[in-house]
C-alpha positions as CSV (number, residue, x, y, z in Angstrom):
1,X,162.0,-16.7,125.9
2,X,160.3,-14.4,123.6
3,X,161.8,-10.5,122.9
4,X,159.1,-8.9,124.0
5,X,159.9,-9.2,128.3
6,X,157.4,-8.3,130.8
7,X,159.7,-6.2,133.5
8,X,158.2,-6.9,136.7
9,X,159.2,-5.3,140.4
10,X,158.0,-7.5,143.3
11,X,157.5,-5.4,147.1
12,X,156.7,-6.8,150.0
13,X,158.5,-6.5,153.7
14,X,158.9,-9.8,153.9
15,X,161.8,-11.8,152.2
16,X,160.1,-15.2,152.5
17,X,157.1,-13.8,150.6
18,X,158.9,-12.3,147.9
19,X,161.1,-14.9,147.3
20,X,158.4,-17.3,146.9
21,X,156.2,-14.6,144.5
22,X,159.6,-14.5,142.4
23,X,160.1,-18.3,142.2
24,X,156.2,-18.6,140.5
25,X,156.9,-15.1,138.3
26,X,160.4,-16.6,136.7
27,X,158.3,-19.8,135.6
28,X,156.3,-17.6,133.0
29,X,157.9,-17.6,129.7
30,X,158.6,-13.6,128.8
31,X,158.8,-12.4,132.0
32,X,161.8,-11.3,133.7
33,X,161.6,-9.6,137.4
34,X,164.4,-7.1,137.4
35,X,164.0,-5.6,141.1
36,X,162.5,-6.3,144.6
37,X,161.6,-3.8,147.2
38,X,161.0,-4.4,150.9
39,X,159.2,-0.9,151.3
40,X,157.0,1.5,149.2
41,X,159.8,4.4,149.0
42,X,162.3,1.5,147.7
43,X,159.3,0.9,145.1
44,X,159.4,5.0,144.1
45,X,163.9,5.0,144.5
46,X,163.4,2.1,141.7
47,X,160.7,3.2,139.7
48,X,163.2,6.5,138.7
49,X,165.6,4.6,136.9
50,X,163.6,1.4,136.1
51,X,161.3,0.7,133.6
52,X,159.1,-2.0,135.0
53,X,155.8,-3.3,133.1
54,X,154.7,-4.5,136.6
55,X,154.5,-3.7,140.0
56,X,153.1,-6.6,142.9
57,X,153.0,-4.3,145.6
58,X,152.1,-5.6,149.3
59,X,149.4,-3.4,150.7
60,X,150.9,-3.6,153.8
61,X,154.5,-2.4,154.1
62,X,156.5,0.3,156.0
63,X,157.5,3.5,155.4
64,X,154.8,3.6,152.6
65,X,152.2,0.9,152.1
66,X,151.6,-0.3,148.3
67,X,148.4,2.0,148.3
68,X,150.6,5.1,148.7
69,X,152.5,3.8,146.2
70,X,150.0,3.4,143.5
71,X,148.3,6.6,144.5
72,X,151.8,8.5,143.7
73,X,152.3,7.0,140.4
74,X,149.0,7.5,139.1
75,X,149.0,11.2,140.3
76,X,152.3,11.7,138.4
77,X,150.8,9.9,135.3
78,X,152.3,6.5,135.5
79,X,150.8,4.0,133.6
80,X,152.1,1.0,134.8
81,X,150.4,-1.9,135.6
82,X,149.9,-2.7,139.5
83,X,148.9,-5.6,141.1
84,X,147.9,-5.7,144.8
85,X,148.5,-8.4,147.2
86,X,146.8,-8.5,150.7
87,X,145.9,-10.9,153.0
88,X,142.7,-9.0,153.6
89,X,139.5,-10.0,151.8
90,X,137.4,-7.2,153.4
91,X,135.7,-5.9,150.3
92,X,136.6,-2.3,151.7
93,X,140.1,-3.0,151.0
94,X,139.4,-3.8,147.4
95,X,137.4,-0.7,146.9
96,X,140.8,1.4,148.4
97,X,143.1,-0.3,146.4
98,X,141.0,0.7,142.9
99,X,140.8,4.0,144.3
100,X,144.3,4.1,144.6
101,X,144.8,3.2,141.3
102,X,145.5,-0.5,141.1
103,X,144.3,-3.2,138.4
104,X,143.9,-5.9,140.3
105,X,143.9,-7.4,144.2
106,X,144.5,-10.7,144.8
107,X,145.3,-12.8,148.1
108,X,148.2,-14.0,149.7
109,X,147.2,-17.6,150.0
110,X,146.4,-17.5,146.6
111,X,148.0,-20.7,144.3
112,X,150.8,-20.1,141.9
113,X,148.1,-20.6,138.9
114,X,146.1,-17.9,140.2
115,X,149.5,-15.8,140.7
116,X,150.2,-16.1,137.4
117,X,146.8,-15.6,135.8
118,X,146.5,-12.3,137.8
119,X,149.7,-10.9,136.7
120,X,149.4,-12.0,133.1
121,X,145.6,-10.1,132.8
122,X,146.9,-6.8,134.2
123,X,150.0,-6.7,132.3
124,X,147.5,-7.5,129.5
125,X,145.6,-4.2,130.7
126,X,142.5,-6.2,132.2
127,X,141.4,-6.2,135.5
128,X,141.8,-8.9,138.2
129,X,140.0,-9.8,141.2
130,X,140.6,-12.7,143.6
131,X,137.3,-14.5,143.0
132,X,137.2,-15.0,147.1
133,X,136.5,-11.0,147.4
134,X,134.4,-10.4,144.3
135,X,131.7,-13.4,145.7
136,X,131.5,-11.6,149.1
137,X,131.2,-7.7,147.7
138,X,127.8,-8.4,146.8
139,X,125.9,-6.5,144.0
140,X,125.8,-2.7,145.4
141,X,129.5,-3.1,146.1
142,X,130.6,-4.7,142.6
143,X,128.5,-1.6,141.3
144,X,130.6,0.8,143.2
145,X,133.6,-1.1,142.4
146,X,132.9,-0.1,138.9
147,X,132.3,3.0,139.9
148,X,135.5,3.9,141.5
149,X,137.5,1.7,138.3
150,X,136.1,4.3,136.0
151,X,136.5,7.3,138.2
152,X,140.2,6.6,139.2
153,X,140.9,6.1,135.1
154,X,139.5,9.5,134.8
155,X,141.8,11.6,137.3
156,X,145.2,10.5,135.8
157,X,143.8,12.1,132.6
158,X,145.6,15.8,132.2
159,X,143.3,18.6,131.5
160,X,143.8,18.8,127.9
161,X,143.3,14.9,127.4
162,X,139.8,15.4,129.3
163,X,139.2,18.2,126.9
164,X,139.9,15.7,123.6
165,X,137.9,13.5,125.1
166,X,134.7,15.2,125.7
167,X,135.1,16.5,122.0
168,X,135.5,13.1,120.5
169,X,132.8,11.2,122.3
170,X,130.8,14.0,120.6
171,X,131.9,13.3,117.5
172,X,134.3,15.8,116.5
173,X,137.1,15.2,113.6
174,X,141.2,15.6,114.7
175,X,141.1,18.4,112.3
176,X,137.7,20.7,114.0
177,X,139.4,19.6,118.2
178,X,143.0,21.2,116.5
179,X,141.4,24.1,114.8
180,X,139.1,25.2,118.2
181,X,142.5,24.7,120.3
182,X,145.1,25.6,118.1
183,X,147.2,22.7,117.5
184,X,148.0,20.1,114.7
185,X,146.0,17.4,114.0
186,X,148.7,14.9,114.9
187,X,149.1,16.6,118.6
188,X,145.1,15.6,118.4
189,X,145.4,11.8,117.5
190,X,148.4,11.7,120.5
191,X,145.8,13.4,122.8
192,X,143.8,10.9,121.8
193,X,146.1,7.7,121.6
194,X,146.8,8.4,125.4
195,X,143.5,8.7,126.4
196,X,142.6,5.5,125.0
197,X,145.5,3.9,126.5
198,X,144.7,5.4,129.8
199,X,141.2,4.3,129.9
200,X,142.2,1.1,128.3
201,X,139.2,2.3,125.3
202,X,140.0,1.5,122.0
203,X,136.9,2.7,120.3
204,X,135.5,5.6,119.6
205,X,132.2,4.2,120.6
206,X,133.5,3.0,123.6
207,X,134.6,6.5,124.6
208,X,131.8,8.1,124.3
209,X,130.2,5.6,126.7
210,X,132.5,6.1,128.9
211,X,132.0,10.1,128.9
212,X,128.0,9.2,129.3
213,X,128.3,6.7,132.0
214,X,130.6,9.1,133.8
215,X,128.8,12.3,133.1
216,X,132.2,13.9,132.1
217,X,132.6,17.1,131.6
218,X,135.7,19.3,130.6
């Protein structure tokens, strides 16, 4: 096992299903799943003490479903990487679960290889999408899949993050965004570290397509 563990919570209501989900998980080298949860407010009990890197959330369980559970965590900032499982392939499920706030959506009678490929490209911070729903959303909903991907990266960005952002797709230095707002060039580069984790953008040229694309304003 390498050092580096990927901490991974598994939720579903039913016991079968997540004992099966574990059973592929534990075979990847590096990961380790430290919790399961058979509803969405076990998922929130857990997430204030744990640190997972991963969450395969059921969309369908009681109490809260795994879309109210992504939707909380990304409204409180949460970063961490959620992978949906449903056993609908109804391309208006997909398009809820981005909107929620998830990274990928795969289905339940998916293989273990696919299992694992999913959950190793979101932890990864790509996006994954059981190839049986991408083929049937067509082009105009793959477009507004995209769509709601970039807009649901953009609301768990605070205000003053949005404000860095517009100032650096522009082109403006740490040192000019900490002089107009008062702060230290180093507050700046964090701003800006987190927005470029949050959108998953690691250039500057990428951000600034992302701010043209998205028409974003402060």
């Amino acid at each position: 096992m390498s050092e580096a563990r990927i901490r991974v919570i598994i939720a579903d209501d039913h016991t079968v299903v997540r004992q099966g989900i574990r059973h592929v998980l534990e075979d990847i080298e590096g990961l380790e799943v430290i919790a399961e949860a058979s509803n969405g407010n076990e998922v929130l009990q857990l997430m204030e003490h744990a640190a997972p890197d991963l969450l395969v959330l059921d969309i369908s369980m009681p109490e809260k479903t795994g879309l109210d559970v992504a939707k909380e965590l990304r409204a409180q900032g949460s970063e961490v990487a959620i992978l949906v499982l449903s056993m609908h392939d109804d391309p208006e499920y997909v398009l809820e679960a981005v909107r929620a706030g998830a990274d990928g959506y795969i289905l339940k009678d998916v293989g273990p290889g696919e299992l694992r490929e999913a959950v190793e490209a979101v932890h990864s911070g790509k996006e994954y999408f059981a190839e049986r729903v991408t083929h049937q959303l067509g082009v105009a909903l793959r477009e507004e899949l995209e769509r709601e991907r970039q807009r649901s990266r953009l609301e768990v960005l605070t205000a003053r993050e949005r404000e860095v952002l517009v100032r650096v797709a522009s082109g403006r230095t740490n040192r000019e965004i900490a002089e107009e707002f008062g702060i230290s060039p180093r507050t700046v580069e964090t701003h800006r570290e987190r927005v470029m984790s949050k959108l998953r953008i690691r250039t500057v040229a990428g951000l600034t397509r992302f701010v043209v694309e998205n028409e974003v304003t402060e």
